[in-house]
C-alpha positions in Angstrom: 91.7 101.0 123.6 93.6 101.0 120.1 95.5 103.2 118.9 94.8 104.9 115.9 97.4 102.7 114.0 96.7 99.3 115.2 92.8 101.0 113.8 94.0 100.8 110.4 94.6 97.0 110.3 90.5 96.4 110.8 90.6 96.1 107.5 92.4 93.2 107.5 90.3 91.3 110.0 88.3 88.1 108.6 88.4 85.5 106.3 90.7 85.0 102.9 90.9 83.2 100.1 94.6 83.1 99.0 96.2 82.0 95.5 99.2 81.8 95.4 101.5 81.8 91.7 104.4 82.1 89.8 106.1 80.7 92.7 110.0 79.7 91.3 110.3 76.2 93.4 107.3 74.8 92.2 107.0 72.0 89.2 105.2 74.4 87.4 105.5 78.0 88.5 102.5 79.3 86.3 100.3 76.7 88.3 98.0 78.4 91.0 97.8 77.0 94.4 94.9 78.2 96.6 94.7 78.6 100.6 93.0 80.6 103.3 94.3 83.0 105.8 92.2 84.0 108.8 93.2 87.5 110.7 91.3 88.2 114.0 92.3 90.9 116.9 93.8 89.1 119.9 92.9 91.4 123.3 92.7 94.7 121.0 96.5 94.5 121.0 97.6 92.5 118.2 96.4 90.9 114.9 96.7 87.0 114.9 96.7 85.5 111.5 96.7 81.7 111.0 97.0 80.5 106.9 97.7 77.7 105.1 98.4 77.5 101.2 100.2 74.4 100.2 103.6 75.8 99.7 105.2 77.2 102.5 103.2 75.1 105.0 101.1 76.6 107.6 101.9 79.6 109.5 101.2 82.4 112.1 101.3 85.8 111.9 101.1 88.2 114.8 101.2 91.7 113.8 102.0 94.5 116.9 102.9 98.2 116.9 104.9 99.9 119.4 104.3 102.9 120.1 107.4 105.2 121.0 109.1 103.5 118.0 106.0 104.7 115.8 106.1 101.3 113.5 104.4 98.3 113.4 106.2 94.3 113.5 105.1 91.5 112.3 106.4 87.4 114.0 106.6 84.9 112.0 106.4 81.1 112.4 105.7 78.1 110.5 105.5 74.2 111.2 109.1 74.0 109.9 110.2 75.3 113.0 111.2 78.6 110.9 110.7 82.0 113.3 111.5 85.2 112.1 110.8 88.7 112.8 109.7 91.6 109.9 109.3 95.2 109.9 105.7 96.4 108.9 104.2 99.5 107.2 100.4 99.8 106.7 98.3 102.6 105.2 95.4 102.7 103.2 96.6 101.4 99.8 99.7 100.0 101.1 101.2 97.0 103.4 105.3 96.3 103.2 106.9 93.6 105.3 110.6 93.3 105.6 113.4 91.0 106.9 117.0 92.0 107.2 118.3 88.9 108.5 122.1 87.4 108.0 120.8 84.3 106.0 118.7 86.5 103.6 116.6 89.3 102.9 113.0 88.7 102.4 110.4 91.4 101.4 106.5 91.5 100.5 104.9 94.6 99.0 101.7 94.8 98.0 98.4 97.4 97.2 95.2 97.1 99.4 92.0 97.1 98.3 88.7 96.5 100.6 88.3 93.5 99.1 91.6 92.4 97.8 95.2 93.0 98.3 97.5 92.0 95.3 101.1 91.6 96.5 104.6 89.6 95.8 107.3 88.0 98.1 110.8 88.4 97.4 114.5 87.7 98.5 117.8 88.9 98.8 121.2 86.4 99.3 123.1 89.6 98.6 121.7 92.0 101.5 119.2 93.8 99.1 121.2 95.0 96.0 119.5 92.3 94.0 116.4 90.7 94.6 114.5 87.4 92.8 110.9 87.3 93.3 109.5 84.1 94.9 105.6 84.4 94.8 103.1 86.1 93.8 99.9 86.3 96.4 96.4 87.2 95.8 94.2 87.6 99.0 90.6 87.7 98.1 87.6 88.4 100.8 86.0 85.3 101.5 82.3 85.0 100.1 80.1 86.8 102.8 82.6 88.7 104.5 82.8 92.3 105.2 85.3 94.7 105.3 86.5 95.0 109.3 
């Protein structure tokens, strides 16, 4: 049975479109690039999502929440090899990831809507007292889906 917090990420189950922009790295930053991510419950205990949007390359989330530390983490991993581990928050109008790691900081914040959620990625090389942004990301609810 879930818990009331792992509840609140329902709304994040089923199919996205994704655009990503003003990504920094790119040729041209202002150029959109479009993916998918697709978030589904995995035994009731944790939220698996699998995406793909050009640039990073593919990657897995799996979000969890423990409960005597009352907070929620998300794992990370991509085809690079690249694993890492980010604190979570999750309400009703907002989701926060974070990354305190020795070779950078990395952070998304972004507002939920039932049908979209409009949020940026950023980073750190100075341990958070100045931050560069590296993307914006636009998740969309694929044509036909419903909110979880």
């Amino acid at each position: 049975m879930r818990n009331q917090a792992l509840g609140r990420l329902d709304r994040l189950i089923g199919n996205w479109d994704l655009t990503m922009s003003h990504a920094w790295w790119r040729d041209d930053p202002d150029e959109p690039v479009d993916g998918w991510a697709a978030f589904e419950w995995l035994d009731d205990t944790f939220v698996v999502c699998r995406m793909e949007i050009g640039e990073p390359p593919p990657a897995v989330w799996v979000i969890g929440y423990s409960d005597p530390r009352g907070h929620y983490q998300m794992l990370y991993h991509d085809d690079r090899g690249v694993a890492r581990v980010f604190e979570m928050e999750f309400t009703d109008s907002r989701w926060t990831l974070l990354r305190e790691d020795s070779d950078f900081y990395q952070r998304f914040e972004a507002q939920v809507f039932d049908d979209r959620i409009i949020g940026a990625w950023e980073a750190s090389e100075d341990q958070g007292r100045t931050w560069r942004k590296d993307f914006d990301l636009l998740f969309e609810r694929a044509s036909g889906e419903s909110t979880g």
